[in-house]
Structures are given as structure tokens and as C-alpha cells.
C-alpha positions in Angstrom: 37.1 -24.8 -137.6 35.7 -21.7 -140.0 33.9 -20.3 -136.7 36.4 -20.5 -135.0 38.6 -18.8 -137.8 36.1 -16.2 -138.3 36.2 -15.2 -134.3 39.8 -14.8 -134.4 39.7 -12.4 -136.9 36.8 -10.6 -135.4 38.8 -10.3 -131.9 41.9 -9.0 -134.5 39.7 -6.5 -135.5 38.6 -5.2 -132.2 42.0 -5.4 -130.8 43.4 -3.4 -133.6 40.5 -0.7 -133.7 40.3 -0.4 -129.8 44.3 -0.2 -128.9 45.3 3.3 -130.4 41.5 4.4 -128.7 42.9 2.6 -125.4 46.5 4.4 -125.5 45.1 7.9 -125.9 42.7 7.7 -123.1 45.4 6.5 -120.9 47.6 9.0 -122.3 45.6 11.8 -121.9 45.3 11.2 -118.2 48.8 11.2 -117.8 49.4 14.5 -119.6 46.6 16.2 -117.8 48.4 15.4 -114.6 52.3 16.0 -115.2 50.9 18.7 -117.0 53.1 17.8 -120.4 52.6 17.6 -123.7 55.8 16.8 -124.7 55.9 14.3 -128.1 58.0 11.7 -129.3 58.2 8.5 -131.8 56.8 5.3 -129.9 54.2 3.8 -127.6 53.2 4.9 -124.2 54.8 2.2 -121.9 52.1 2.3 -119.7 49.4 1.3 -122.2 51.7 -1.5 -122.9 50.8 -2.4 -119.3 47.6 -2.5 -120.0 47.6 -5.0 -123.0 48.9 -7.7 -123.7 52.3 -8.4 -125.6 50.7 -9.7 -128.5 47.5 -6.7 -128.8 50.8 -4.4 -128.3 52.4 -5.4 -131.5 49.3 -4.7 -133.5 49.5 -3.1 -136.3 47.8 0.6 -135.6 48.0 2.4 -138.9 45.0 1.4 -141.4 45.7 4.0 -144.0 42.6 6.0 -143.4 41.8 8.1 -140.6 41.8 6.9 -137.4 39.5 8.0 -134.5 41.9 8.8 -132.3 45.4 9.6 -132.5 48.3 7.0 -130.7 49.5 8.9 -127.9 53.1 10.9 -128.2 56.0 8.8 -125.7 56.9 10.9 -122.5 60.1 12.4 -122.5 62.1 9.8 -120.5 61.9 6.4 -119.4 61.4 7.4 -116.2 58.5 9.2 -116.3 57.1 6.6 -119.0 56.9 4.3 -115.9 56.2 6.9 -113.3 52.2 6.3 -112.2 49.9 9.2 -112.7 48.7 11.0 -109.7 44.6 11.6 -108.7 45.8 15.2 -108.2 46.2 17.6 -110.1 49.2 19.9 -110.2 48.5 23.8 -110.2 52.0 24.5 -110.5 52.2 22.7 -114.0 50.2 25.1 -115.8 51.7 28.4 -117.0 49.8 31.5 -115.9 47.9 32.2 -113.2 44.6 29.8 -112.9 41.7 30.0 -111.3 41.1 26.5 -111.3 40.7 24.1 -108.1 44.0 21.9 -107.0 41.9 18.6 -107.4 39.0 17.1 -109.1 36.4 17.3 -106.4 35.4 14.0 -105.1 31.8 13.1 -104.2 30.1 14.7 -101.1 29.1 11.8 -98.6 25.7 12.1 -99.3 26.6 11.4 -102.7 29.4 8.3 -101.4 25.7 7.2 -99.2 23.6 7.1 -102.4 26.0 5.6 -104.6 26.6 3.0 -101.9 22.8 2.5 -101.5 22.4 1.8 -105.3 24.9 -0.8 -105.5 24.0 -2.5 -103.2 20.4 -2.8 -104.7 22.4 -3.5 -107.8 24.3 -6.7 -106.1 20.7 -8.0 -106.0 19.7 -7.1 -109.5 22.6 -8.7 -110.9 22.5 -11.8 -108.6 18.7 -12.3 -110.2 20.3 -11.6 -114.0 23.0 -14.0 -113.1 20.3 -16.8 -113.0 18.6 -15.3 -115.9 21.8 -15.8 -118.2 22.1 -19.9 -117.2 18.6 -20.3 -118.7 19.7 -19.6 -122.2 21.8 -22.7 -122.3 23.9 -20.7 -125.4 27.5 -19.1 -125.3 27.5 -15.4 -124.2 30.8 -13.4 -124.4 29.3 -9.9 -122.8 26.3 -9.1 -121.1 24.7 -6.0 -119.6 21.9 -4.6 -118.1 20.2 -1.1 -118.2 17.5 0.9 -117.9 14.8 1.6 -115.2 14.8 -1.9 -114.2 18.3 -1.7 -113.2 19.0 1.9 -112.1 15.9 4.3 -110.2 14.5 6.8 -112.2 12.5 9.9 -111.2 8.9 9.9 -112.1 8.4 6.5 -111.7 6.1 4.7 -109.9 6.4 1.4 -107.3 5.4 -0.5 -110.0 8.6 -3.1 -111.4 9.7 -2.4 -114.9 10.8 -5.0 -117.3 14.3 -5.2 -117.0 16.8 -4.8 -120.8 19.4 -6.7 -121.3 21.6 -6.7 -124.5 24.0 -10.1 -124.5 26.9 -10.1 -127.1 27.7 -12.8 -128.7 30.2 -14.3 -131.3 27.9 -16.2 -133.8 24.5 -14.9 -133.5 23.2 -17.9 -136.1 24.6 -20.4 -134.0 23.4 -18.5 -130.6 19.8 -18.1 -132.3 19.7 -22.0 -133.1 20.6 -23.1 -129.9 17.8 -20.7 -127.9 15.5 -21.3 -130.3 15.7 -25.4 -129.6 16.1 -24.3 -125.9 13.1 -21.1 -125.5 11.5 -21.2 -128.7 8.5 -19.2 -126.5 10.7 -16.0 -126.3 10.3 -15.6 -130.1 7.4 -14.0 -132.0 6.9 -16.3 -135.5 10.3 -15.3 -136.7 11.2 -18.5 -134.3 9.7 -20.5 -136.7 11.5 -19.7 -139.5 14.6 -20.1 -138.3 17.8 -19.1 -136.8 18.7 -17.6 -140.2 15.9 -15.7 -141.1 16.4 -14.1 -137.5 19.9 -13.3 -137.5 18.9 -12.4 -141.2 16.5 -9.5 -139.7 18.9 -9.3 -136.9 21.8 -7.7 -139.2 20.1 -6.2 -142.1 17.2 -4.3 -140.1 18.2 -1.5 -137.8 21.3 -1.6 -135.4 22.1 -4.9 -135.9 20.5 -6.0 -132.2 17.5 -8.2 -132.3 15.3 -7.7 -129.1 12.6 -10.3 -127.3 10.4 -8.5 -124.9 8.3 -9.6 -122.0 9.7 -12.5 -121.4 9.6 -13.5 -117.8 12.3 -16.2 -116.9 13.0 -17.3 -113.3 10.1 -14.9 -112.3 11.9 -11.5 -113.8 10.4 -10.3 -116.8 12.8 -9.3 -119.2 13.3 -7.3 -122.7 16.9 -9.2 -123.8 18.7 -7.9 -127.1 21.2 -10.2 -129.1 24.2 -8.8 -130.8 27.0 -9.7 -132.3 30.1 -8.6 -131.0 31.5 -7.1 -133.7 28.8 -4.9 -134.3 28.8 -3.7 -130.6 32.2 -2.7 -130.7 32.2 -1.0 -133.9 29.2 1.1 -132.6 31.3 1.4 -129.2 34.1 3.5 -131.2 33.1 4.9 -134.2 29.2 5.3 -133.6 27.7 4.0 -136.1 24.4 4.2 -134.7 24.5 5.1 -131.4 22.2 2.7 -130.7 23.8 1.0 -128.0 27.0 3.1 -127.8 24.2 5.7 -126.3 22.4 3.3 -124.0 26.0 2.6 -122.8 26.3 6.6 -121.9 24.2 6.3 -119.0 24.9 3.6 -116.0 24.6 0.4 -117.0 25.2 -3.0 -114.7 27.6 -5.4 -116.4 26.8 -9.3 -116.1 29.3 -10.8 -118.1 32.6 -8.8 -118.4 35.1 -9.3 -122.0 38.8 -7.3 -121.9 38.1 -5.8 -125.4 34.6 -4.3 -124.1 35.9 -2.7 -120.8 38.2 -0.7 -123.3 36.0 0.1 -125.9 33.3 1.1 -122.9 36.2 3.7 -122.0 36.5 5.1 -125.3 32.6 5.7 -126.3 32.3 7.3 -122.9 35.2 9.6 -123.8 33.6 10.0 -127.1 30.2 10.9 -124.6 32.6 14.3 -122.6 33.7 15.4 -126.1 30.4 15.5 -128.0 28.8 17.4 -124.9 31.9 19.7 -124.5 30.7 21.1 -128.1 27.7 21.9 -127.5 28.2 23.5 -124.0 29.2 27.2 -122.9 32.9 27.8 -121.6 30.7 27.4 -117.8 28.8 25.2 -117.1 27.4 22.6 -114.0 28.1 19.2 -113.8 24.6 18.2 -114.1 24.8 20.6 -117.1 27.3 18.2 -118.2 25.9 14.3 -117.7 22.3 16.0 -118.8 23.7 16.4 -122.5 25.6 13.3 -122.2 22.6 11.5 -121.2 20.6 13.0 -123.9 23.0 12.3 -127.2 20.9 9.1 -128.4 17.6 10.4 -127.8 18.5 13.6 -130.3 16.7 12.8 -133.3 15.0 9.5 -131.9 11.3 9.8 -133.7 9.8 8.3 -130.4 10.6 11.5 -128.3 8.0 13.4 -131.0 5.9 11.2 -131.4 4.9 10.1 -127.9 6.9 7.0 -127.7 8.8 8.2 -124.5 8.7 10.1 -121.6 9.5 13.5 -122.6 11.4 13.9 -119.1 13.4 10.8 -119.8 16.8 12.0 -119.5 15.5 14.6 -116.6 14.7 11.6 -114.8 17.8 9.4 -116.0 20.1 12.2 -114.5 18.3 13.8 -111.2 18.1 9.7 -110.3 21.2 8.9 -110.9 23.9 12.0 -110.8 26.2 10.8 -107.9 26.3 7.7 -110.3 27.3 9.7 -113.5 30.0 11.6 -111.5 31.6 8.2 -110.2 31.3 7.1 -113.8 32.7 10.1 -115.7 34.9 11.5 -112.7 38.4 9.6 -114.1 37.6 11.3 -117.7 37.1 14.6 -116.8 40.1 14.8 -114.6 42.0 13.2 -117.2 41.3 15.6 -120.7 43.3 18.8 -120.5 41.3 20.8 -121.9 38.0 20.7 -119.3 38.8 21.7 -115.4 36.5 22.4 -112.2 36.4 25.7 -110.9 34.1 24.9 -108.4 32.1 22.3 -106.1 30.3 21.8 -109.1 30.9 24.0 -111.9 33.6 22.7 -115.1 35.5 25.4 -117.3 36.3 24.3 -120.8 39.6 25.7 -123.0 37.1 27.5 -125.9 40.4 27.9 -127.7 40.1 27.0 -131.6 43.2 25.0 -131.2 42.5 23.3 -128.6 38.5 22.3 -129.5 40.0 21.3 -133.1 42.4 18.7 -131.7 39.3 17.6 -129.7 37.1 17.5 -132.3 39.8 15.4 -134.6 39.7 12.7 -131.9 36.2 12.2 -131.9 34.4 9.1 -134.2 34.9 9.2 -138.3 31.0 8.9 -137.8 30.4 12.2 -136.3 33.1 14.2 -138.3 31.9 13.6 -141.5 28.4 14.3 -140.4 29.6 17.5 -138.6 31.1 18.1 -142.6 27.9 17.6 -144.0 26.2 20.0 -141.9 29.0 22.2 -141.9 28.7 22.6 -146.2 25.2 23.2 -145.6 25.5 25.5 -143.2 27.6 27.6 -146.0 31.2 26.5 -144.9 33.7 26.1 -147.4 35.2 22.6 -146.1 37.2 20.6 -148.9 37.4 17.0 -149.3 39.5 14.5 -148.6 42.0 13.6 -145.4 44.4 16.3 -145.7 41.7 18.8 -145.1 40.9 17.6 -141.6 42.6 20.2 -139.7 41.7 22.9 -142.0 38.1 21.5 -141.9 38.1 20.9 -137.9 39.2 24.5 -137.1 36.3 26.1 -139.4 34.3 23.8 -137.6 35.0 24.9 -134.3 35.5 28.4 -135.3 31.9 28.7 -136.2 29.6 30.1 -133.2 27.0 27.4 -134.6 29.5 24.6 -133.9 26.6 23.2 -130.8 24.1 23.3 -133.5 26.1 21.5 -136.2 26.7 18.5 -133.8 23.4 18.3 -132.5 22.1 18.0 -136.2 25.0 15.8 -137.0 24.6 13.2 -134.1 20.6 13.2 -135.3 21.8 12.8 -138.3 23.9 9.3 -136.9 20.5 8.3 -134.2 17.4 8.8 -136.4 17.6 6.6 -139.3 18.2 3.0 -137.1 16.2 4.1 -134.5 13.0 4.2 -136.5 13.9 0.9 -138.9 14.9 -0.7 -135.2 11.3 0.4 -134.3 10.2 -1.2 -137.1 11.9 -4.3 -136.9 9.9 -5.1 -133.7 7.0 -5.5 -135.1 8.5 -8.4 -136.8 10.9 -9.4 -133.5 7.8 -9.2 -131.6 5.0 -9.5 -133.4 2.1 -7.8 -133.1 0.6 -8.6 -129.6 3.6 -7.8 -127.8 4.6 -4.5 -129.7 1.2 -3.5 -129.1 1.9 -3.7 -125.2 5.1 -1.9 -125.2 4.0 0.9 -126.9 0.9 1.4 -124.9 3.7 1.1 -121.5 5.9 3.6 -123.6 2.9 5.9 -124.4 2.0 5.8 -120.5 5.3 7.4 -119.5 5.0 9.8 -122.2 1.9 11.1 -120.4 3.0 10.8 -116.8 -0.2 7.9 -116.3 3.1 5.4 -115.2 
């Protein structure tokens, strides 16, 4: 009864931190098509759609700052209920424009290779599915990612090991039920116990507790455990980026949860905005998903060190592009403040207003660490909430503002990605960390 207590209020939680992230995706795709901005008390009526009647009564305000603002009501009823349309409208913007009428679509090369790769996926995640029923324990959300899953360039015929990260609801319970079931998959730590794992699991790193080279049902797999709680914080207010960054890029889902699917929407919003401030007014699509792509590996120790392939997120990206434009394509149509001018080629608004608001949507995380560098950088930004907008337009005002969040999302990656490193020698053990540096150390040197 007291886990099943406890996961009700860990779903509350989610529900109430993901909703007013949920409206205000949805919102802003509505007002970058009709084109208003128009503001009134209320909720967005077709959010409430989207959720549930009981998530729609949560309670949004937590006294604090919240990482994204609730969306403002259209001005009637009937355009509350009125669908939004894929196209744009030129004639909705005052002032002549020089953008396109529509968010171009993919080429049909680009339809053929996305086609291609899901297809190879539908294989992939047949395999995975079988991988899953050999845990015998309860997962609520599953996914897949990595070389294993999506081509990269650079890479040779060989098979990678394939990562999986599966989310579960009580990782001490999940860890002593795999543990009777595949106590194999675990260096030691197995025989310690599924507390001293889940121990390690939540006080080391970013909270996800990984057991490589595994091979089950003849796949050899690297498969994560976390708990969901911790996934969908990182998921909205980027905690550590550790998985909220992995999650950037394509991933295959397995196992599919409501309260994920939203909280994917909102990191990957999160993703657009981060890049937008540290790009030029102009700038490519590939320009785009290349510094999207990149985020968590800024201030990763491995990238210095040898631990990964310095082209990694060259490779991610010239691999996998149509892919990012299929993935991204409904956000960047739907923020009003980023456009296509071309085939290929996105204008931001480099307004101070505008990037503010932006910027005052984006994860607590990231603003306060975008304050922190900010002070050192000699701004005078004053404390507390009220000083947000004052803080956010000094921010943006600054032609250093790329800078600052580049240092301020290192600031957010570097710390649990090194004690996550250093939690698998104790995850692993000795043998097997060993091996995966030595195949990580390969592709640093182009030998893979």
C-alpha cells in the first residue's frame, strides 16, 4: 500500500510539473499560426483536450518560478476550438516579410531515407521487444538510442552494443526482482543487494545505474535503470542533462507512458531554445540540429580526454538529418520567434524582447547558471524572482549571451557526467569498464 501511495504522488508530481510545460508548447503553435498574441485569464481549451479532466484541474502555481509560463486564452471560444493550421499565414504578420509561406517539408530523398531507417528501426525494436520480456520486472518507459539504434557516420560494419535506459517506478523493488532473475548482468554490487544498488543508483551521478555488455537473446546490450521521477525532472528542468541530452537526438521508444511523451516535447523545446542563443540571426538547418546535438557533450570530460569520438555529434547529425528535421519540424514551425527563409536556411527575431521572453521560458536549471556566469562576466544581475525580466534582458542584451550559455549548460553536464563515469567502475566493475573504455578510446582515434 506505501508503494503504491508513493507512485501516486510521484505521477502528481509529473502531472503538475509537465502540464503548464504541455499548454505552452501547444500554445505556442497555435499563436505562431493565427499569428496572435492576444492574452486573457484562463486555460487554452485545446490543452484541455489533450489531458485529462483530472491532470486539467491541477493545481499549476508552486510559488516559485515556473519553467514555463501557462499559455494566455484566445480571444474567443471559437477560435479556442478552431484547429491550428500546418501553414503558415504571411498575411498575419505586420510588415513586409521575407519569409517563406510554409515550413518546408522534407525533399523525397529525405521522405526515402527517413522511410529506409524506420523500417530498419521496426526490426531493432522488434529484437528490443524480446529483450524487455527477459527482465521478468515492471517497466513503465523504455527507450533505445545510440549507434546501435540509429546509423552513424564513421562507423564501421561492425554491430555496436545497443543502450537502453528503462524507467521504472521503484528501482529497489525492480533491482530485487532482476537481481533474483539475471543476477549475471551485475558487477559485485549484485551481491550486495538491491539497496546498496539503488543506493549507488541515486546518490552517484544522474541517478541512472547502467549494466553493459550484456548480451540477452543474442543482442548485446548496455541497459540503464532509472527511476521515473528522476527522468522527468531531468526531462524539464535539466538537472543534468544526462538523459534530457541523450533524448535530443533520435531515440526509438519501446515502451511508451502519457506523462513521458509530454515531457519528451518539452526538453526538445527546451533543445530549439538553448541552440537559438547561441546561433547568428542566419543560419542552416544543419547549423541548427548540429548545436542541438552537441548540448550534453559541452563540458563532458570524455570529449578531452579521449573518451569519445571527437566527430561524435558530426557523425550523429550528417547520419541522421532528415531524422532531426522530422523530429524538430512541428517546433520550429510552431515558436514565433524562429522562421525559414529558405530551402534550408532559419531566421531568428534577435530582438531583446523577444530572446528575453525566450530565455524566461527556458529550465530554472539553465537560468540561474546563465546568472552565475552572467555576474562573473561583470553584469550587474540582482537577486531574487522579481529580477527575472530585468536579469533576462541584460542577458540577452549582452553580445556574449552564446558564450554565457555554452559555459552555463557545462556548467549543468560536467559535474554528473564525470561522477556517472565514475560510478561505473563500481556498476561494472573493473573488467568490463576496462572494455568500454578501450571501444570508446577506438572511436576517439578513428581505429572503429
Amino acid at each position: 500500500m506505501s508503494l503504491l501511495l508513493r507512485d501516486r504522488r510521484a505521477l502528481a508530481g509529473l502531472v503538475q510539473r509537465a502540464l503548464p510545460a504541455a499548454r505552452q508548447v501547444r500554445w505556442e503553435s497555435k499563436a505562431a499560426t493565427a499569428g496572435d498574441a492576444r492574452k486573457a485569464d484562463g486555460r487554452d481549451a485545446a490543452t484541455v483536450l489533450l489531458m485529462s479532466k483530472q491532470a486539467a484541474k491541477a493545481d499549476d502555481g508552486d510559488g516559485g518560478r515556473q519553467t514555463v509560463r501557462p499559455p494566455a486564452m484566445p480571444a474567443s471560444p471559437a477560435e479556442a476550438t478552431k484547429e491550428p493550421s500546418l501553414q503558415r499565414d504571411p498575411a498575419a504578420k505586420a510588415g513586409p516579410s521575407t519569409t517563406v509561406d510554409r515550413v518546408p517539408r522534407l525533399t523525397d530523398a529525405e521522405e526515402a531515407q527517413v522511410d529506409e531507417m524506420r523500417g530498419r528501426q521496426e526490426d531493432i525494436k522488434a529484437a528490443l521487444q524480446g529483450v524487455l520480456q527477459q527482465f521478468g520486472a515492471p517497466v513503465r518507459y523504455a527507450f533505445a538510442y545510440g549507434s546501435g539504434v540509429y546509423k552513424q557516420s564513421g562507423y564501421s560494419a561492425a554491430k555496436p552494443m545497443v543502450d537502453l535506459v528503462l524507467a521504472v517506478s521503484h528501482p529497489d523493488h525492480w533491482h530485487a526482482l532482476n537481481i533474483g532473475r539475471n543476477r549475471a548482468h551485475y558487477s559485485f554490487m549484485g551481491t550486495l543487494g538491491a539497496q546498496a544498488v539503488t543506493f549507488v543508483q541515486d546518490r552517484m551521478g544522474a541517478g541512472v545505474y547502467y549494466n553493459p555488455f550484456v548480451e540477452i537473446n543474442g543482442v548485446m546490450v548496455k541497459y540503464g535503470v532509472v527511476s521515473m521521477d528522476t527522468l522527468g525532472s531531468d526531462l524539464l528542468n535539466w538537472d543534468t542533462l544526462y538523459l534530457a541530452g541523450r533524448m535530443h537526438k533520435p531515440t526509438l521508444t519501446l515502451r511508451r507512458d502519457p506523462l513521458m511523451r509530454i515531457s519528451k516535447q518539452v526538453n526538445l523545446t527546451h533543445a530549439v531554445r538553448a541552440a537559438l542563443l547561441m546561433l547568428p540571426k542566419n543560419f542552416s538547418a544543419r547549423d541548427l540540429f548540429r548545436t542541438i546535438a552537441g548540448l550534453s557533450f559541452l563540458g563532458d570530460f570524455r570529449m578531452r580526454i579521449g573518451g569519445e569520438n571527437p566527430r561524435k555529434v558530426d557523425n550523429i547529425v550528417d547520419a541522421q538529418l532528415p531524422l532531426f528535421k522530422a523530429r524538430y519540424g512541428s517546433i520550429v514551425e510552431g515558436l514565433p520567434n524562429l522562421e525559414y527563409i529558405g530551402a534550408d536556411l532559419l531566421q531568428q527575431d534577435m530582438g531583446p524582447a523577444s530572446r528575453a521572453a525566450m530565455l524566461r521560458k527556458m529550465p530554472n536549471n539553465l537560468y540561474d547558471g546563465l546568472v552565475r556566469q552572467g555576474r562573473k562576466h561583470g553584469l550587474r544581475l540582482p537577486p531574487g524572482l522579481g529580477a527575472e525580466t530585468v536579469n533576462t534582458e541584460r542577458l540577452v542584451r549582452d553580445g556574449d549571451i552564446g558564450l554565457l550559455t555554452r559555459k552555463a549548460i557545462e556548467g549543468i553536464v560536467a559535474r554528473p557526467a564525470l561522477t556517472q563515469a565514475a560510478k561505473g567502475v563500481l556498476s561494472s566493475g573493473l573488467v568490463k569498464t576496462a572494455a568500454y573504455m578501450y571501444a570508446k578510446n577506438k572511436k576517439h582515434r578513428g581505429v572503429d
